[in-house]
GUVEX-163827 format. One record per atom (N, C-alpha, C, O, CB): x, y, z. Coordinates in steps of 0.001 Angstrom, whole numbers, plus 500000, padded with zeros to 6 digits. Each point is the difference from the previous one (the first is absolute). Glycine has a CB too. Example, Ala and Ser with C-alpha at 12.3 -4.5 7.8 and 13.67 -1.06 7.14 Angstrom:
# residues 2
513190494310507800 499110501190500000 500900501200500000 501036499981500665 497072498846500581 501542502223498034 500820501190500060 499230501090500730 500509501108500169 500675498264497686 
//
This chain:
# residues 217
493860478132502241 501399499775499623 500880500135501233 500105501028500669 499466499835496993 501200497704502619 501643500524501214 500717501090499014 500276499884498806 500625497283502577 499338504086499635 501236500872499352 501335499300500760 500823500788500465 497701501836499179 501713496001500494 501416499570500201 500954499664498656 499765499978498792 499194499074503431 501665500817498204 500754499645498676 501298498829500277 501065500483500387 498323502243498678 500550495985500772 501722499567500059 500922500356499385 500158500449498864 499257498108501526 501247501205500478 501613500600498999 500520498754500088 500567499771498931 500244502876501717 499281496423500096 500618498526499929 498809499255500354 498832500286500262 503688500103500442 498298498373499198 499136499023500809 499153499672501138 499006499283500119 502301500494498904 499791501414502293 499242500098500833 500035500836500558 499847499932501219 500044498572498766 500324502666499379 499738501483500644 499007501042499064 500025499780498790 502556499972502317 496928500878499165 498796500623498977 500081501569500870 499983500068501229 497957497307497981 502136503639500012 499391500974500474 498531500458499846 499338500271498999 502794500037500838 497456499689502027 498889500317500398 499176501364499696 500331500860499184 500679497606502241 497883501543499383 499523501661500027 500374500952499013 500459501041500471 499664498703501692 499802500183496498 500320500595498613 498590501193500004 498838499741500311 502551497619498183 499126503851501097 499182500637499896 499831500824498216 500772500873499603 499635499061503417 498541499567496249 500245500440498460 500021501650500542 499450500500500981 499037497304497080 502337502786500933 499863501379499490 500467500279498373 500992499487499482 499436501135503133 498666500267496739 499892499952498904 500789501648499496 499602501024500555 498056496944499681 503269502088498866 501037500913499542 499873499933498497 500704499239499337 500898500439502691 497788500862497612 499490500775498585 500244500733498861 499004500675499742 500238499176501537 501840500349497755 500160501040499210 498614499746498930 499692499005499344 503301501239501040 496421500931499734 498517500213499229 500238500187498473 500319501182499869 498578500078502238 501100498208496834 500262499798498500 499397501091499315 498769500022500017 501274497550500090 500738503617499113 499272500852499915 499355501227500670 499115500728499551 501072497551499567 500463501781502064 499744500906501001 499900501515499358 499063500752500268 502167497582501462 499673501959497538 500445501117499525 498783501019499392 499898501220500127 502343497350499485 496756500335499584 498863500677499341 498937500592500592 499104500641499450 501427498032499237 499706500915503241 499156501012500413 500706500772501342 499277500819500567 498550497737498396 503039501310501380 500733500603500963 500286501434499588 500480500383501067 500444497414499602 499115503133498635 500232501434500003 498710500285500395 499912500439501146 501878499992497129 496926499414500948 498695500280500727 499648499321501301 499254500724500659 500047499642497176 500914498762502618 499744499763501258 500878501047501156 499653500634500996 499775496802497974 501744502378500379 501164500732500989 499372501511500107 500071500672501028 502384497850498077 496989501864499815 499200501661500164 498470500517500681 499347501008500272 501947498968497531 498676498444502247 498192500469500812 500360499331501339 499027500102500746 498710499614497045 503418499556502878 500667500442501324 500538501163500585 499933500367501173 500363497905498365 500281502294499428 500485501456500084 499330501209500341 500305500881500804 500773498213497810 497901500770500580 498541500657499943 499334500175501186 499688501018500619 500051498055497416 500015499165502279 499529500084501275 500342500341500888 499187500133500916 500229498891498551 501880501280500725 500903500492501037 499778501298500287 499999500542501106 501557498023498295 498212502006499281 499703501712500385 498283500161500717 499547500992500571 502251499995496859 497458497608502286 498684500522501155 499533499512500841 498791500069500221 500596500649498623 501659498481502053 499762498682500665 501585500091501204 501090499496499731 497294498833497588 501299502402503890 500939499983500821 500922498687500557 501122499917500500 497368501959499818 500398497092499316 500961498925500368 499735499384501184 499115500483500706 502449500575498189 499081497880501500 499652499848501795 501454499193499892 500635499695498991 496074499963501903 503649500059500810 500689499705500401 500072498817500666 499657500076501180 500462501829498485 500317496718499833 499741499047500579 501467499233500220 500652500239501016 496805499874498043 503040498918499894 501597499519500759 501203501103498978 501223499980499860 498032496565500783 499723504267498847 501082500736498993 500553501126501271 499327500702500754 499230499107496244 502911500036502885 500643501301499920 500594500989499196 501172499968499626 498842498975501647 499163501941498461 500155501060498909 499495499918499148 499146499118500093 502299501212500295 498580500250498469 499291499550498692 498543500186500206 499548500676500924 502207497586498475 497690501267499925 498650500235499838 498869498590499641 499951499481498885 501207503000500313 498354497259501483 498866498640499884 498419500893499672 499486500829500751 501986497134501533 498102501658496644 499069500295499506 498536499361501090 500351499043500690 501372501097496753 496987500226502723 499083500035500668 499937497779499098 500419499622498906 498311504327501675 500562495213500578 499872499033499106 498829499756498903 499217499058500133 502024500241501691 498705501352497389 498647499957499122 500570499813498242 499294500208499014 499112501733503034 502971497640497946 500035500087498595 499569498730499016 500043500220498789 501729501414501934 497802497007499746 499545498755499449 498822500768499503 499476499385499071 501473498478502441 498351503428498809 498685500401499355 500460500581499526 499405500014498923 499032499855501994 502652501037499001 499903501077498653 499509499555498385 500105498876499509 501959502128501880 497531499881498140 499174498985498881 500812501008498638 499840501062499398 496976497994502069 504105499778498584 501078500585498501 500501498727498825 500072498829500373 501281503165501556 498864498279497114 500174498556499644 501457499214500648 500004498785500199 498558501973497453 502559500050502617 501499499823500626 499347499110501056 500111498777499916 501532503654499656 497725498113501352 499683499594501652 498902498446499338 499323499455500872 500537503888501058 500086496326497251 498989498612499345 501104499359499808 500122498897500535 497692501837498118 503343499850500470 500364499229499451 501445499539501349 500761499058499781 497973501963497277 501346499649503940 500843499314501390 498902499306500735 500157498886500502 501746503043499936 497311498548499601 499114498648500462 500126498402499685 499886498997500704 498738502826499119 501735498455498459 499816498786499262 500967499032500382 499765498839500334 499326502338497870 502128499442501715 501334500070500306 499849499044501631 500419498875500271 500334503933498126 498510498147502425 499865499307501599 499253498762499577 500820499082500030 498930503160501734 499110497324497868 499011499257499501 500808498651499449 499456498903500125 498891503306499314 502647497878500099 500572498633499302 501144499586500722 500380498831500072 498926501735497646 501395500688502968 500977499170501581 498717499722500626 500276498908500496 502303502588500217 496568498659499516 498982499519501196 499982498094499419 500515499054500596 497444503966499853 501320496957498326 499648499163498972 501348498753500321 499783498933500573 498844503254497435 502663498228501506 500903499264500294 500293499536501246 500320498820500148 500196502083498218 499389500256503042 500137499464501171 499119498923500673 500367499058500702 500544502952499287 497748498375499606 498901498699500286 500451499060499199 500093499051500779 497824502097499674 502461498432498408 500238498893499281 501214499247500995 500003498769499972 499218502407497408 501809499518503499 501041499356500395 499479498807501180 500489498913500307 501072503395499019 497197498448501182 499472498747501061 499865498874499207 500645499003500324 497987502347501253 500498498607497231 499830498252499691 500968499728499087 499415499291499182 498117500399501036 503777500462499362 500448499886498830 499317500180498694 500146499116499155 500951499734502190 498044502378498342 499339499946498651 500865501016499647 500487501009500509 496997498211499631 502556499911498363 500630500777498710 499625501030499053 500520500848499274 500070497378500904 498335501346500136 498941500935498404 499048500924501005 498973499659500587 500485497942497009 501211503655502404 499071500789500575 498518500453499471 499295500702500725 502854499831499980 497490499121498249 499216499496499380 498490499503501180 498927500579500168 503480498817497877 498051499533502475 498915499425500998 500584500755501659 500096499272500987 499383497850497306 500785504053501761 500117500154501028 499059501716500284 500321501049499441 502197496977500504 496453501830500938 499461500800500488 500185500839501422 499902499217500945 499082499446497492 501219502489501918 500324500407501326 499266501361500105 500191500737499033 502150497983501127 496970501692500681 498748501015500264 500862500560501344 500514499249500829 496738499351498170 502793502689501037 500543500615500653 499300501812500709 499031500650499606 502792497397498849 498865502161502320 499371501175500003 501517501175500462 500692499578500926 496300499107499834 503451502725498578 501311500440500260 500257501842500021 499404500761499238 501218496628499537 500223502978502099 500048500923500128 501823500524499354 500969499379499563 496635500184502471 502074501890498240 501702499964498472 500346501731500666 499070500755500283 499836497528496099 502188502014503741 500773501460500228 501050500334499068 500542499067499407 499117500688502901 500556500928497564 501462500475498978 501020500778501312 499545500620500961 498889500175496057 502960498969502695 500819500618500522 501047500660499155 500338499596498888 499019499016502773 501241502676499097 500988500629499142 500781500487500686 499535500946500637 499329499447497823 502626499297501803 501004499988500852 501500500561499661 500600499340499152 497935498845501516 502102502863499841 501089500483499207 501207499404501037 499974498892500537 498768503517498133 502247498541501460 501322499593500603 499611499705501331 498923500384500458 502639501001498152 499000498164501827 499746499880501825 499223498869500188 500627499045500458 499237503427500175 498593497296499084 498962499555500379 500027498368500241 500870499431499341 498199502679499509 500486497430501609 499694498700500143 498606499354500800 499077500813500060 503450499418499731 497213498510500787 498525499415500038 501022499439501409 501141499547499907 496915499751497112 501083500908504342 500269499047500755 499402498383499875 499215499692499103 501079502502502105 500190496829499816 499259498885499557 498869499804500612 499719500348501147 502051498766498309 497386500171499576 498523499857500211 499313498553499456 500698499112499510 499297503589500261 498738497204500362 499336498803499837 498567500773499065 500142501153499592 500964497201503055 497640500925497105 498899500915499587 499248498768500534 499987498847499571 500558503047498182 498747498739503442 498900498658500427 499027500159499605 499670501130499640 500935498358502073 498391499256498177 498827499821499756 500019499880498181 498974500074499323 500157501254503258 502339498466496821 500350499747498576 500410498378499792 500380499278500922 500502503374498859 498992497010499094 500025499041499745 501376500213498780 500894499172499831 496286500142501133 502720501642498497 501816499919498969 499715501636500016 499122500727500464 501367496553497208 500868502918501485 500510501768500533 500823499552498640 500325498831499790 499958502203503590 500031500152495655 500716500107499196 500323501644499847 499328500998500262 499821496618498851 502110502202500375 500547501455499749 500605500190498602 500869499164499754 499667501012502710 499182500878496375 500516500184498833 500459501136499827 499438501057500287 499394497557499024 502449501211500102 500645501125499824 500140500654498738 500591499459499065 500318499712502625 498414502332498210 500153500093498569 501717501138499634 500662500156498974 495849499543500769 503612500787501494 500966500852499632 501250499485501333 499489499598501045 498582502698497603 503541497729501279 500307500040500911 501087500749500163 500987499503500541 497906498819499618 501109502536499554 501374501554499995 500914499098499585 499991498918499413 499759503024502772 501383499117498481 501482499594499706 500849500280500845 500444501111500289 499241499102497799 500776497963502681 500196499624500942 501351500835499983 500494500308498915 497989497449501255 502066502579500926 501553500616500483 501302498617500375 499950499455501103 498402502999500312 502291497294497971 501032499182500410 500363499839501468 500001500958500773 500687499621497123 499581498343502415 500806500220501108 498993499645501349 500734499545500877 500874502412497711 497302498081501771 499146499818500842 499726498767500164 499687499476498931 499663502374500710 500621497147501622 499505498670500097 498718499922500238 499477500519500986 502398498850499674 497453499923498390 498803499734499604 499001501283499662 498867500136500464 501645497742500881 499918502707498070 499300501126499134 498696500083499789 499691499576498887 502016500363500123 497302500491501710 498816499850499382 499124498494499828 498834499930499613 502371502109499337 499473497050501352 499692498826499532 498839499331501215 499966500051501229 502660499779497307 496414499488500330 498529499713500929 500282498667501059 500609499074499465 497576501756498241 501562499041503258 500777498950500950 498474498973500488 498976500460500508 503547501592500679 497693496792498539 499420499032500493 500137499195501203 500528498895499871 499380501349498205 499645500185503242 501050499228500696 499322497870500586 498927499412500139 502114504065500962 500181496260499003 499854498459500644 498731500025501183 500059500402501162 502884499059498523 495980499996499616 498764500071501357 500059498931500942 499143499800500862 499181501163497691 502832498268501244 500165499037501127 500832501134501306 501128500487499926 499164496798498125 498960502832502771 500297501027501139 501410499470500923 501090500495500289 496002500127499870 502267498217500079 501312498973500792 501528500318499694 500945500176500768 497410497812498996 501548502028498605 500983499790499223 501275501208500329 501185499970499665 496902498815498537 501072502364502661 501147500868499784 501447499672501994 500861500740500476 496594501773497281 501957495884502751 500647499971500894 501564499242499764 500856499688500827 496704500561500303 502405499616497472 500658498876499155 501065501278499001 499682500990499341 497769496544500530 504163501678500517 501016500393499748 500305499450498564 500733500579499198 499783499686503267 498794498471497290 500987499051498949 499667500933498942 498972499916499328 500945497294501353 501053503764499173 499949500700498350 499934499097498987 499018500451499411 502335501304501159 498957497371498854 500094499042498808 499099499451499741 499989499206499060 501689500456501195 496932500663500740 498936499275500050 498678501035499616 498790499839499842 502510498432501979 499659502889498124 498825500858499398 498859500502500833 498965500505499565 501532498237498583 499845501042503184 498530499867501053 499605501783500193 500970500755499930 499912496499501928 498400503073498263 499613501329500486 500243501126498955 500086501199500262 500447497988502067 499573500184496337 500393501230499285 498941500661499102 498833499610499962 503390499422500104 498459502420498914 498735500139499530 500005499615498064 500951499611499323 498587502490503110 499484498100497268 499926499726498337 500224501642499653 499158500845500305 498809496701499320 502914502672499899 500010501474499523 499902499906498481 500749499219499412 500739501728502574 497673499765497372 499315500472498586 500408501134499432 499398500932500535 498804498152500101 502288501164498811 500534501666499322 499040500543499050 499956499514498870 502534499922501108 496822501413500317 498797500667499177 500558500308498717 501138500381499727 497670500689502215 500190498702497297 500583500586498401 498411499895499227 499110499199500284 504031499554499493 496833502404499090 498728500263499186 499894498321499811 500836499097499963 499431503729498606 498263497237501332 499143498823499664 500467498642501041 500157498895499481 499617502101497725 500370499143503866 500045498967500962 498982499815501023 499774500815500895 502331499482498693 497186498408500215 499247500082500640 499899498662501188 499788498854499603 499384502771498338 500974498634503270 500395499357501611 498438499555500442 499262500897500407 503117500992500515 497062496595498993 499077499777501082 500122499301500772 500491498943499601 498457501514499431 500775499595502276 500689498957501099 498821500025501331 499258500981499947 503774499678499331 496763498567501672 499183499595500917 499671501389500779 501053500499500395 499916496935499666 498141503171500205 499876501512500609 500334499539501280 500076500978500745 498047500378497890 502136497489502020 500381500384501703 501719499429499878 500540499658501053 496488499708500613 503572500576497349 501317500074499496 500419501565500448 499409500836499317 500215497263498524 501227502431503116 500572501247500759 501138499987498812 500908499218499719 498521500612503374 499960501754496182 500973500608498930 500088501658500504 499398500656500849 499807497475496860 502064502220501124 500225501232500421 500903500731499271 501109499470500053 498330499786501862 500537501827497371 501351500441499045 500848500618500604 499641500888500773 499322499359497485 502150499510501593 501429500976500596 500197501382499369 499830500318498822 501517497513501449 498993502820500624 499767501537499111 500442499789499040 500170498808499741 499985502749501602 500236499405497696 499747500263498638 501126501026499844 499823500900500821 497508498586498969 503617500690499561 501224500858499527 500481499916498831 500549499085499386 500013500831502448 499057501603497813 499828500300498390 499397501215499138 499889501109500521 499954496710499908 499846501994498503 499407500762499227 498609499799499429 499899498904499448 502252501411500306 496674500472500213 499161500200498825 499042499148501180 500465499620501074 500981500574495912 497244499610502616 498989499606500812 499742498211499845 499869499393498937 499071503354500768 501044496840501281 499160498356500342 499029499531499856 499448500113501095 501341499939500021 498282499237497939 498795500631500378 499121497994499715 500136499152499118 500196504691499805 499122496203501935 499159498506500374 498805499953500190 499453500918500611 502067498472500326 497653499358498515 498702499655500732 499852499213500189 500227499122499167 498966501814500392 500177498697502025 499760499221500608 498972499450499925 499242500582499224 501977500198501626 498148497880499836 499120499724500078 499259498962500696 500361498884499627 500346502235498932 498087498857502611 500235498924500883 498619499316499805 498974500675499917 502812500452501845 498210497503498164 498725498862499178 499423499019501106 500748499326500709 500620500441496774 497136500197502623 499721499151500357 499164498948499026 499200500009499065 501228501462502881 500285497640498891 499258498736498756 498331499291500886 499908499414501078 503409499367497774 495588501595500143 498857499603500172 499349498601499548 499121499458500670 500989502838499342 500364497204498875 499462498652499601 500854500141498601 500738500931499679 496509498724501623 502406499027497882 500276499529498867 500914499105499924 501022500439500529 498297501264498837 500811497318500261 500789498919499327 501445500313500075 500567500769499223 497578498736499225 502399499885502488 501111499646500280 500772501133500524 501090500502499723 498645497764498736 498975502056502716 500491501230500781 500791500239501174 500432500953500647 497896499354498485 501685498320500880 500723499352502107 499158500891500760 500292500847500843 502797498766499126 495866500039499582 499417500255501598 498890498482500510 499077500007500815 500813503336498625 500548495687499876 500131498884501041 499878498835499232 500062498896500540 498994502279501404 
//
């Protein structure tokens, strides 16, 4: 598939990059138990330190935890995967669409202050982030917490023409049951966070191995 697009006759926007933005249907029926065996884990699992500042990033081993919650966000990842492979050939009926993968997954939990510098995840093929909890944001702060996508056209940031949108970022505002998948060498990053009550996300970074209408060639 060209990701161009015309807008007239003879201008088209180029270099389109899909990203997929999610409210999960039903989220609600498993998010208190999921949100508690992050919690949990928190009390036996120091964490590591990678683009998080502050807060706490769980060890990456939670795609294995073996619970039915952690199956049923899988499933959840499994059908944005499903839909994103379908966008290469134009298929409709996910139905005939197969994609074999192999994926790793962390939980994060983040209070006032904290934020994610920007980053990439190499050697990934898509990266998604779900949010099951997201405090309570403080008024008044520009861009609050909010997950930032930035313009991977690099060039773009030598370019003034504001009206043209060049160099900017996609900003996402976290909220329960949202779920963000987008290209893992796409440079993201959350802006601190100002507020109340705990943040709490899982991530997750995919490589795609084979199956039907996987773009890999």
């Amino acid at each position: 598939m060209d990701f161009s697009f015309p807008i007239t006759p003879d201008i088209s926007i180029a270099f389109a990059t899909p990203v997929l933005v999610r409210s999960i249907p039903n989220f609600e029926a498993v998010n208190t138990s999921l949100i508690e065996q992050v919690l949990a884990a928190r009390e036996k699992d120091g964490g590591v330190s990678v683009s998080n500042r502050g807060g706490w990033q769980s060890s990456p081993t939670l795609w294995n935890w073996e619970t039915p919650e952690i199956e049923t966000f899988k499933g959840w990842v499994h059908n944005c995967m499903l839909r994103m492979a379908a966008l290469s050939t134009q298929e409709t009926d996910l139905g005939n669409v197969d994609i074999e993968y192999i994926a790793g997954a962390w939980a994060n939990v983040n209070h006032h202050g904290h934020y994610n510098d920007g980053h990439v995840h190499p050697d990934c093929d898509w990266s998604c982030v779900y949010y099951a909890q997201s405090g309570e944001p403080e008024p008044g702060w520009d861009r609050n917490g909010k997950f930032d996508l930035r313009d991977p056209r690099i060039m773009a940031q030598a370019s003034k023409l504001a009206g043209y949108g060049f160099s900017r970022s996609l900003l996402i505002d976290p909220e329960p049951g949202k779920m963000i998948l987008f290209p893992s060498w796409m440079e993201h990053s959350v802006h601190p966070f100002y507020g109340t009550g705990e943040r709490i996300s899982i991530a997750a970074n995919i490589k795609v191995t084979g199956g039907r209408h996987a773009g890999l060639g």
